[in-house]
Rosetta silent file (secondary structure, phi, psi, omega in degrees, C-alpha in Angstrom):
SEQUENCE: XXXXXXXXXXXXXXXXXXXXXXXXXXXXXXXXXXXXXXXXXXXXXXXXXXXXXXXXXXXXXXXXXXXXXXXXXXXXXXXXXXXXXXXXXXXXXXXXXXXXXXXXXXXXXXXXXXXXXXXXXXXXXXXXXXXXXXXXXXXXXXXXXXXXXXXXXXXXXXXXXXXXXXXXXXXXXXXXXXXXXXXXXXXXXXXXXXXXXXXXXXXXXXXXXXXXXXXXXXXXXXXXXXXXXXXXXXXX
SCORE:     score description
SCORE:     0.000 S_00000001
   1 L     0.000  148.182 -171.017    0.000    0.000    0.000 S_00000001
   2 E  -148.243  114.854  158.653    1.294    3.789   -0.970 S_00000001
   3 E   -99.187 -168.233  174.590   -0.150    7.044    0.546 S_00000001
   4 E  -165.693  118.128 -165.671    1.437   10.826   -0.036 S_00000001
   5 E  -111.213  140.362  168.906    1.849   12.841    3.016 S_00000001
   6 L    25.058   79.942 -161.480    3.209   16.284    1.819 S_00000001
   7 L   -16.966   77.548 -174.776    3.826   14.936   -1.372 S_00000001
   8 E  -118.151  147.503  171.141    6.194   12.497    0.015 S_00000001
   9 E  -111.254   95.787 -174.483    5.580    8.670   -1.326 S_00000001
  10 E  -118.980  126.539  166.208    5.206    6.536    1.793 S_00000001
  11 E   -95.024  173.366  172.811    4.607    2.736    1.556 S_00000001
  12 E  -115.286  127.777  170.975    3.031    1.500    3.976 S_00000001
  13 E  -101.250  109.763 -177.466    3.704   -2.003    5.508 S_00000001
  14 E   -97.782  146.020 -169.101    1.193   -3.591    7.701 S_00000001
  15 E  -145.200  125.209  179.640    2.498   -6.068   10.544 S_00000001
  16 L  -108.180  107.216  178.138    2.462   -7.829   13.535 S_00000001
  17 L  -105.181  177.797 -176.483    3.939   -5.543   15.714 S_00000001
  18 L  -119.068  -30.342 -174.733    3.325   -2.961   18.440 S_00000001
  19 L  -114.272  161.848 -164.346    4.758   -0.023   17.512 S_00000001
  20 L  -101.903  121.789  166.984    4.891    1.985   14.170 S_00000001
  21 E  -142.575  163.168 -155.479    8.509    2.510   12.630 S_00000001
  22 E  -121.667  157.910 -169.520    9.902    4.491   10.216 S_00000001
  23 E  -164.649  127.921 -160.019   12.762    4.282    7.910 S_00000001
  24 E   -89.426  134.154 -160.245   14.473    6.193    4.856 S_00000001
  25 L   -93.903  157.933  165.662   15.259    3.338    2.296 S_00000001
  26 L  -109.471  168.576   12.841   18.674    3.818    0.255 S_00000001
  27 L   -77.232  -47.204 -151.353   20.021    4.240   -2.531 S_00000001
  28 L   -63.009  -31.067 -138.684   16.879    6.712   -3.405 S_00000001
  29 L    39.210   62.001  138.881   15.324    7.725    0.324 S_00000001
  30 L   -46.749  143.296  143.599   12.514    5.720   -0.376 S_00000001
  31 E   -73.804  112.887  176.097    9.987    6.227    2.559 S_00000001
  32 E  -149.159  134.757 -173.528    8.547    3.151    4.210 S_00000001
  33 E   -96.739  167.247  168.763    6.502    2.977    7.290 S_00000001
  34 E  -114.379  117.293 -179.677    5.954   -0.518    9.008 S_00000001
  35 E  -105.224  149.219  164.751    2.578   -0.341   11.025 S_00000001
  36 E   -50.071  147.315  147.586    0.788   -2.889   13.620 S_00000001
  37 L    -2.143 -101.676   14.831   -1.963   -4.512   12.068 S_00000001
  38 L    91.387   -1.216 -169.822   -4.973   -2.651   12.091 S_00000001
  39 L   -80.278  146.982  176.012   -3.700    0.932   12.666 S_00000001
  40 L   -44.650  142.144  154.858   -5.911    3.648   10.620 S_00000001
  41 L   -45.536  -38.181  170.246   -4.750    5.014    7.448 S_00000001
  42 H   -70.706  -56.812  163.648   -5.098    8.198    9.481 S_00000001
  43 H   -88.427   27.916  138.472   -2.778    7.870   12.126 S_00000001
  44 H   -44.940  -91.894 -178.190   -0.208    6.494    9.681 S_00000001
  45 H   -34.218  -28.499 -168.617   -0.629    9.970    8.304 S_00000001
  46 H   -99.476  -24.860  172.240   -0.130   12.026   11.204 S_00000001
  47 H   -62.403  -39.394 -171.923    2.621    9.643   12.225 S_00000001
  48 H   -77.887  -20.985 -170.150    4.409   10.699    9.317 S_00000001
  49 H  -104.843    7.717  165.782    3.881   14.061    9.267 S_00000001
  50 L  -103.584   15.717  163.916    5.274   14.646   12.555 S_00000001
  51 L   -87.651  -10.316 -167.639    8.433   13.152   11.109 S_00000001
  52 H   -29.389  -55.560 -163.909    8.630   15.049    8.114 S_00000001
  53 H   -62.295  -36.312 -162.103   11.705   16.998    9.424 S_00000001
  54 H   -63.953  -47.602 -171.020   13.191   14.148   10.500 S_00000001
  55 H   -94.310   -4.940  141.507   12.725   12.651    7.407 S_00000001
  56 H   -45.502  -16.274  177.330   13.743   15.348    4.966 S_00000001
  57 H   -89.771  -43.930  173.618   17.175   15.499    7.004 S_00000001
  58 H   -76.242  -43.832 -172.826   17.696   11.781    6.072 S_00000001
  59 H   -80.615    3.379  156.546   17.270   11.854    2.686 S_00000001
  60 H   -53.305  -39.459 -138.347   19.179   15.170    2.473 S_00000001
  61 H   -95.821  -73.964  165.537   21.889   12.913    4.068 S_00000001
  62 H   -65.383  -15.207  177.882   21.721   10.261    1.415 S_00000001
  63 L   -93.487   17.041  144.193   21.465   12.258   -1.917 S_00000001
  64 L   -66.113  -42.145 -178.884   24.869   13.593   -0.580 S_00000001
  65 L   -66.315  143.817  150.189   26.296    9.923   -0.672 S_00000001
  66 L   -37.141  102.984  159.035   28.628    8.251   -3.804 S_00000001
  67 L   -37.969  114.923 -170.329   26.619    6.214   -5.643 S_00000001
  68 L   -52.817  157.622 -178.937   27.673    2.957   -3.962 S_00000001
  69 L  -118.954  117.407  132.766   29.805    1.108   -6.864 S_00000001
  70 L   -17.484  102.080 -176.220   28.803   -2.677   -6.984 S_00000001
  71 L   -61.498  141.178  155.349   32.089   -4.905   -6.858 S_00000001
  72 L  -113.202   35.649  170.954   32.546   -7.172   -9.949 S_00000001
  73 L    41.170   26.553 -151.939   34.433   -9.256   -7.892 S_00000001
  74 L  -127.939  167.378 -176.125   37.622   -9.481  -10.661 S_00000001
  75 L   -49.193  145.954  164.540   41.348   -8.513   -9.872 S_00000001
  76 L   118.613  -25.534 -141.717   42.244   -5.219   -8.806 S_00000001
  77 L  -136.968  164.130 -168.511   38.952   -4.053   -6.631 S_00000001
  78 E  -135.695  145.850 -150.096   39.342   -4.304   -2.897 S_00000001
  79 E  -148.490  150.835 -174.241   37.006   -6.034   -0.502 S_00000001
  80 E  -114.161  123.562 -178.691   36.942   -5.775    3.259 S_00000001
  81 L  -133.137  109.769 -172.986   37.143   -7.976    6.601 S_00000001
  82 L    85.769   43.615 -177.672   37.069   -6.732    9.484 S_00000001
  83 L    62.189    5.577 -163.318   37.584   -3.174    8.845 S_00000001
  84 L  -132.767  133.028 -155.360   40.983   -3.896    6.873 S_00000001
  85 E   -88.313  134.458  162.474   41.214   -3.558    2.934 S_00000001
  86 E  -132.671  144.184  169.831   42.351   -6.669    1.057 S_00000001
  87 E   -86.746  101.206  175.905   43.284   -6.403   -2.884 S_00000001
  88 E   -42.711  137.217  163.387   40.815   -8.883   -4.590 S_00000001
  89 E  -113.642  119.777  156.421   43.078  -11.654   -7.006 S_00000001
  90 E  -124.609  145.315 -177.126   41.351  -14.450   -8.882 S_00000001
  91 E  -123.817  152.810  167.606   43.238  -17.129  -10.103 S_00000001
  92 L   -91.166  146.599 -178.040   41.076  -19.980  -12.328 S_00000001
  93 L  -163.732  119.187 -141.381   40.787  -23.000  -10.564 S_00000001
  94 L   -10.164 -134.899  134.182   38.942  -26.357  -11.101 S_00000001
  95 L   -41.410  131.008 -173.390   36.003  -26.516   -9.836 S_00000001
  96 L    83.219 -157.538 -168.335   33.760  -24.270   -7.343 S_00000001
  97 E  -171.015  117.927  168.677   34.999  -21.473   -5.889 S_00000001
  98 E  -111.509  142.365  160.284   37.630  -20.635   -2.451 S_00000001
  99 E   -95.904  100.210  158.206   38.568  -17.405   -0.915 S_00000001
 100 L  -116.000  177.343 -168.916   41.737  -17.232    1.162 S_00000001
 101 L  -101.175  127.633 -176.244   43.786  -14.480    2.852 S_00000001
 102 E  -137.810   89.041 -167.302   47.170  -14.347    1.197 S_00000001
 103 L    46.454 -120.703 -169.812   49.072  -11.163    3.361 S_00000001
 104 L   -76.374   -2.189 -174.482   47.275   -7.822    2.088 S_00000001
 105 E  -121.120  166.103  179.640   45.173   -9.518   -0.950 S_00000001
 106 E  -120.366   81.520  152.568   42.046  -12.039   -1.193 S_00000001
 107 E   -37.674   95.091 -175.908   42.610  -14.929   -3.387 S_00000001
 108 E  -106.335  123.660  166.955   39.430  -15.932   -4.855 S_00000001
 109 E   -98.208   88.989 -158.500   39.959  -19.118   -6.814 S_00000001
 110 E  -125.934  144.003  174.787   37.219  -19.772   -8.948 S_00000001
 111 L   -23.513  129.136  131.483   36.417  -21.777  -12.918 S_00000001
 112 L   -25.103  121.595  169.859   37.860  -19.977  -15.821 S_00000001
 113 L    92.830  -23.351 -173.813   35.176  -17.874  -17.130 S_00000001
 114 L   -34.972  116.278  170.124   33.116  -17.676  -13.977 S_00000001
 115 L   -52.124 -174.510  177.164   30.000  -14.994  -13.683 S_00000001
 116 H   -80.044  -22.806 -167.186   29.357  -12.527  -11.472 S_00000001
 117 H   -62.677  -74.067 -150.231   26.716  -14.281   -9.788 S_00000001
 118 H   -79.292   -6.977 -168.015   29.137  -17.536   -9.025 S_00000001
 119 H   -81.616  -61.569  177.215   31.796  -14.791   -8.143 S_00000001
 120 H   -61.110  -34.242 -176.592   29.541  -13.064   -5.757 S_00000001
 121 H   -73.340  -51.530 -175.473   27.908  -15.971   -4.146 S_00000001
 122 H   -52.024  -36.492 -165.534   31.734  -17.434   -3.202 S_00000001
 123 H   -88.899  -47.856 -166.354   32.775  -13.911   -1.165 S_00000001
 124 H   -80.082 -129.198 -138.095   29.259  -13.628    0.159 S_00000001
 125 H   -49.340   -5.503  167.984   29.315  -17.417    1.938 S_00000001
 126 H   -66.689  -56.943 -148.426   33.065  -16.340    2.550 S_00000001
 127 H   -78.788   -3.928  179.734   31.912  -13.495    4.598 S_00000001
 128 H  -102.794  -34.591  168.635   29.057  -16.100    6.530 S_00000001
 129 H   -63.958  -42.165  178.790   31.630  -18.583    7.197 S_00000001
 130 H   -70.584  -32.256  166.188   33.744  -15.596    8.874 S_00000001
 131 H   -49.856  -18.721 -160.031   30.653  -14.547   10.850 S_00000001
 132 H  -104.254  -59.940 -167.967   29.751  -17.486   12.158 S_00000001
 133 H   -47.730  -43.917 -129.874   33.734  -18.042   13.574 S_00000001
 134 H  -100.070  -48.240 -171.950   33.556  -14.236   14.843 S_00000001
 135 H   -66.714  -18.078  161.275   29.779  -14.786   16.664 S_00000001
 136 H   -54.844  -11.100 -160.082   31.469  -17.956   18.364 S_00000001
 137 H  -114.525  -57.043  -84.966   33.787  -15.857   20.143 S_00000001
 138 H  -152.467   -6.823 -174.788   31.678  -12.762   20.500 S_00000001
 139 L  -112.153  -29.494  164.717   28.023  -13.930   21.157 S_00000001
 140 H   -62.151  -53.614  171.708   28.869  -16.125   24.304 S_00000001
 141 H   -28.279  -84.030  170.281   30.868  -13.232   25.407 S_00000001
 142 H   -66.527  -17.424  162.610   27.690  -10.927   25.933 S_00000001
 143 H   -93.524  -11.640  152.192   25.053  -13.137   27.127 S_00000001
 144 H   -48.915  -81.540 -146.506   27.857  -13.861   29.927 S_00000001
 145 H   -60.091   -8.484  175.436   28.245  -10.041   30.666 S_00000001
 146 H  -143.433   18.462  152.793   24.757   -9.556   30.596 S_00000001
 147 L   108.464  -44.676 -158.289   22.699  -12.323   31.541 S_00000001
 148 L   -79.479  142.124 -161.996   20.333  -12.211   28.441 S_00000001
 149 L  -146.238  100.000 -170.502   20.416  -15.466   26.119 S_00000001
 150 L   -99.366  164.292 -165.063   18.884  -16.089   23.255 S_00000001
 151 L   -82.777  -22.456  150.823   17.928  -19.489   21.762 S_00000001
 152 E  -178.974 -158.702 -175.504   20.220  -19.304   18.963 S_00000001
 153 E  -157.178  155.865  170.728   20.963  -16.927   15.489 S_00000001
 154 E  -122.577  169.980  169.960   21.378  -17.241   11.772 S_00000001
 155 E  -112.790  160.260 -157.446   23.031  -15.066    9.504 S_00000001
 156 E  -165.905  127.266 -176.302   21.041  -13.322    6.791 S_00000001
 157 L   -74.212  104.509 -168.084   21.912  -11.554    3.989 S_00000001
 158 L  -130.850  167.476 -175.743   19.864   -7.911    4.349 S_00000001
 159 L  -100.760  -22.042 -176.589   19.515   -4.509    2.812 S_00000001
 160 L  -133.673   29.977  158.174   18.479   -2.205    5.183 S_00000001
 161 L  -127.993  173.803 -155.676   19.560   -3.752    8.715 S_00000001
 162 L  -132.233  -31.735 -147.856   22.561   -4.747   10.588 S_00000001
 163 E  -179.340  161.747  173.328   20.790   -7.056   12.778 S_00000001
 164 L  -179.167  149.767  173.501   17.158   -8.171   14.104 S_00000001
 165 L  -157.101  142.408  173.037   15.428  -10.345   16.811 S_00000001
 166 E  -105.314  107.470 -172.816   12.482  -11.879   17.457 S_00000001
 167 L   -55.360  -30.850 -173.934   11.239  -11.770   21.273 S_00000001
 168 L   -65.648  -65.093 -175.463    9.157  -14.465   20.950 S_00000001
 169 L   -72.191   -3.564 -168.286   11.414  -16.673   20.015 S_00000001
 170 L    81.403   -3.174  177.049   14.483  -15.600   21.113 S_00000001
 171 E   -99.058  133.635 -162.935   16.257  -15.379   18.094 S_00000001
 172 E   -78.876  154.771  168.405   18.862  -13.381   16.056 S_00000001
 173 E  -166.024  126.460 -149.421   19.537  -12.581   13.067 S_00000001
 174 E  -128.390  152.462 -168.090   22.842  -11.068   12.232 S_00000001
 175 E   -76.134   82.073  169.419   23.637   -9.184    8.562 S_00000001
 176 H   -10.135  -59.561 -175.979   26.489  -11.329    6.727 S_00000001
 177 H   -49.491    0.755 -153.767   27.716   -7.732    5.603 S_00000001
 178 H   -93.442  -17.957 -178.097   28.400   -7.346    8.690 S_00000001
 179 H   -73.236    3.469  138.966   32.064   -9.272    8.552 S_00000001
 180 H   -42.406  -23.573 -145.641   33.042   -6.215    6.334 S_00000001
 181 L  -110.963  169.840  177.395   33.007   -4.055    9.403 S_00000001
 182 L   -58.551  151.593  174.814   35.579   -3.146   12.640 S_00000001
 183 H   -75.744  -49.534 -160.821   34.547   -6.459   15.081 S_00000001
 184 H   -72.029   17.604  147.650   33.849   -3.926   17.634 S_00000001
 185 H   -55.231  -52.173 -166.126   30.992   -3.153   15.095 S_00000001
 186 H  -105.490   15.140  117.376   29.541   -6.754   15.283 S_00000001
 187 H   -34.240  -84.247  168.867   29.663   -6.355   19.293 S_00000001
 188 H   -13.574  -72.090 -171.011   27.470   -3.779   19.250 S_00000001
 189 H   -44.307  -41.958 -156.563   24.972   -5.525   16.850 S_00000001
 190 H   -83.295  -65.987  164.901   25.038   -8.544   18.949 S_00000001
 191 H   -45.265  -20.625 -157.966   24.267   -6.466   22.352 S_00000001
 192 H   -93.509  -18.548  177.525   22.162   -4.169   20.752 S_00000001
 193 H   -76.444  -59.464 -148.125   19.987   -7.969   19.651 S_00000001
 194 H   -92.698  -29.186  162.032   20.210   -9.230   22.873 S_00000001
 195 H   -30.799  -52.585 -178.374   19.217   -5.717   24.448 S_00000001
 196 H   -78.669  -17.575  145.169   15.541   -6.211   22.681 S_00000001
 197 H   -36.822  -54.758 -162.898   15.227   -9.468   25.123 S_00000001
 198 H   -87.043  -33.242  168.935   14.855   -7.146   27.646 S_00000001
 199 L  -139.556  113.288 -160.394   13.062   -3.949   26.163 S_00000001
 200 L   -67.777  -37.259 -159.612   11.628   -4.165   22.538 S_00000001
 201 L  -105.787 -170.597 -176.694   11.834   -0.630   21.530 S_00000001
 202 L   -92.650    9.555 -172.837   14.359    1.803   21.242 S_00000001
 203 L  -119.164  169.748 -161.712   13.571    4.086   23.740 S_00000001
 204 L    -2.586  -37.708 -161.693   15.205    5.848   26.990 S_00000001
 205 H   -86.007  -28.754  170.679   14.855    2.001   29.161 S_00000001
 206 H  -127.366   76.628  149.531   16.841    0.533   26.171 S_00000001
 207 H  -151.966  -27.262  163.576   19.517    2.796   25.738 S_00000001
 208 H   -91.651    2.714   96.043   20.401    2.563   28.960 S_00000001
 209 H    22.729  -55.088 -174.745   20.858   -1.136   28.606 S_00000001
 210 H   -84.936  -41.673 -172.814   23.508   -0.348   26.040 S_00000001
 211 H   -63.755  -29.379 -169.363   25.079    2.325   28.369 S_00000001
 212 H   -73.469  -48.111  172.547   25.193   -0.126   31.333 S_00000001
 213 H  -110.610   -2.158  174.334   27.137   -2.310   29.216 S_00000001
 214 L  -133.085   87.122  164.423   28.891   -0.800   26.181 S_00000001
 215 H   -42.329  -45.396  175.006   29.436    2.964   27.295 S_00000001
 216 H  -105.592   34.210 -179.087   30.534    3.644   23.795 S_00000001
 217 H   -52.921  -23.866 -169.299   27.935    1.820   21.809 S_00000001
 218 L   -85.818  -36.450  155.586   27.235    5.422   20.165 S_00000001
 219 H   -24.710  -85.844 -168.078   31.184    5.332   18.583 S_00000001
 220 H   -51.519  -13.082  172.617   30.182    1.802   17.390 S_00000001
 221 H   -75.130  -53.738 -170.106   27.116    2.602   15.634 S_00000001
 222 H   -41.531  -61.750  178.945   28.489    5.692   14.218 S_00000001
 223 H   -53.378  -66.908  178.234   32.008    3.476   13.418 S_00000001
 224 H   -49.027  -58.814  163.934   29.020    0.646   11.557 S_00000001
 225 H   -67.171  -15.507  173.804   27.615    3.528    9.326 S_00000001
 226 L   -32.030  120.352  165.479   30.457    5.228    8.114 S_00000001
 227 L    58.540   13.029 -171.332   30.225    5.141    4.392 S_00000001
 228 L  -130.469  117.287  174.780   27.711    2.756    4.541 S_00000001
 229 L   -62.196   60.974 -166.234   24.245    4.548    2.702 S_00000001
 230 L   -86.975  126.789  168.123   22.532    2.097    5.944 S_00000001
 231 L   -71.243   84.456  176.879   19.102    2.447    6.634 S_00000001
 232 L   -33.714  113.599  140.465   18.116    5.269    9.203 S_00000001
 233 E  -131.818  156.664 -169.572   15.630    4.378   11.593 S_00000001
 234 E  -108.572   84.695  178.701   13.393    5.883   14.438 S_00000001
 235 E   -79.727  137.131  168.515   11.037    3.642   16.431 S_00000001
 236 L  -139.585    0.000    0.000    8.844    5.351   18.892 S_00000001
C-alpha cells in the first residue's frame, strides 16, 4: 500500500507488531513505514507528518552519498574484513569457488570464465563462514556479561539492517555484511539484539541497557555507518 503525506511517497507495511517505525530506504530515500496490524490510514498519516523533518534530514543525508559502486568481484577491486582492505586476485581454478587471505590480498579461486553471480555468491558465503567463527567468540561473550540469552541466530543476507530479533522466540539474526566491518561493530549488533530481550523498543529504558554495558555503543554505531548509505531508523 502507498499514501502521499506532503507529497512524500510513503509505503506502507502492515504487521504484527506494536509499535509503528519508520525508515528512509537507500540508494533513493525511499519512505517506508511498518505499522501494527490494524492501525488507521489516518494515524499512519499524522505519524508521518510529525516526522517530516526528521525525514527530509535523512534523505538530504543520502542524496549527498557516492553512488555505492557494486564490486565485480575481478582482480584489482578491494574487498573488506574486518575493517581492513584486502586487494581482490582471482586465479582460475577447477572446480567451485575458495577465498583465502594471502598477506594484504584475497585470493578468490574460482572456474575460468566464472559470472558474477558464481563470483559473488563465493565472497558472500566467505563473509558467513567468517561470521559465524567471529559470533562464536563474541556472542557467548555478551550473554555472559549480561545475563540475556537467546535461543540461537542465523546469519542473513539484508539490505536495510545490521541485525534483528524476534522476542518471541528468542532469536537473532545477524547481517552477513556485517564481517566487512571493525569487530567492535559486530559487538554492538550482537548487544544491541540481545538488548531487545529485555526492552523491545528503542527508547530511553533501552539505551540505557547499552550504556550499562557498552558505554561507547554510540562510537560503534556511528564506526558501523560510516560510508555505509545504511538504513536510518526511528522507532517510537
Amino acid at each position: 500500500m502507498q499514501i502521499t503525506v506532503e507529497d512524500i511517497p510513503v509505503e506502507v507495511v502492515r504487521k504484527r507488531m506494536k509499535q509503528m517505525r519508520l525508515a528512509i530506504l537507500p540508494p533513493d530515500g525511499r519512505v517506508r513505514v511498518s505499522a501494527p496490524v490494524g492501525t488507521p490510514q489516518t494515524v499512519i498519516v499524522l505519524f508521518v507528518r510529525s516526522k517530516l523533518s526528521w525525514i527530509r534530514t535523512h534523505q538530504a543525508k543520502l542524496a549527498q552519498l557516492p553512488a555505492p559502486q557494486k564490486n565485480e568481484y575481478v582482480s584489482g577491486e578491494t574487498i573488506f574484513l574486518w575493517g581492513k582492505p584486502y586487494i581482490l586476485r582471482l586465479e582460475a581454478y577447477g572446480r567451485g569457488g575458495t577465498l583465502v587471505l594471502e598477506g594484504d590480498q584475497a585470493v578468490l579461486r574460482i572456474p575460468d570464465g566464472s559470472t558474477l553471480q558464481q563470483r559473488e555468491h563465493c565472497v558472500r558465503e566467505w563473509y558467513r563462514a567468517q561470521l559465524k567463527e567471529a559470533v562464536a567468540r563474541y556472542l557467548p561473550k555478551w550473554e555472559a556479561i549480561t545475563g540475556l540469552r537467546c535461543t540461537g541466530w542465523q546469519s542473513k543476507d539484508m539490505k536495510t539492517r545490521w541485525g534483528t530479533c524476534n522476542t518471541e522466540s528468542r532469536r537473532i539474526w545477524l547481517n552477513v555484511q556485517l564481517a566487512k566491518k571493525p569487530a567492535a561493530c559486530l559487538e554492538y549488533v550482537i548487544l544491541h539484539e540481545l538488548a531487545h530481550l529485555k526492552v523491545r523498543n528503542h527508547g530511553p529504558a533501552f539505551k540505557a541497557v547499552l550504556d550499562q554495558y557498552m558505554p561507547d555503543w554510540r562510537q560503534r554505531k556511528q564506526l558501523l555507518n560510516d560510508r555505509s548509505p545504511d538504513c536510518p531508523e526511528e522507532t517510537v
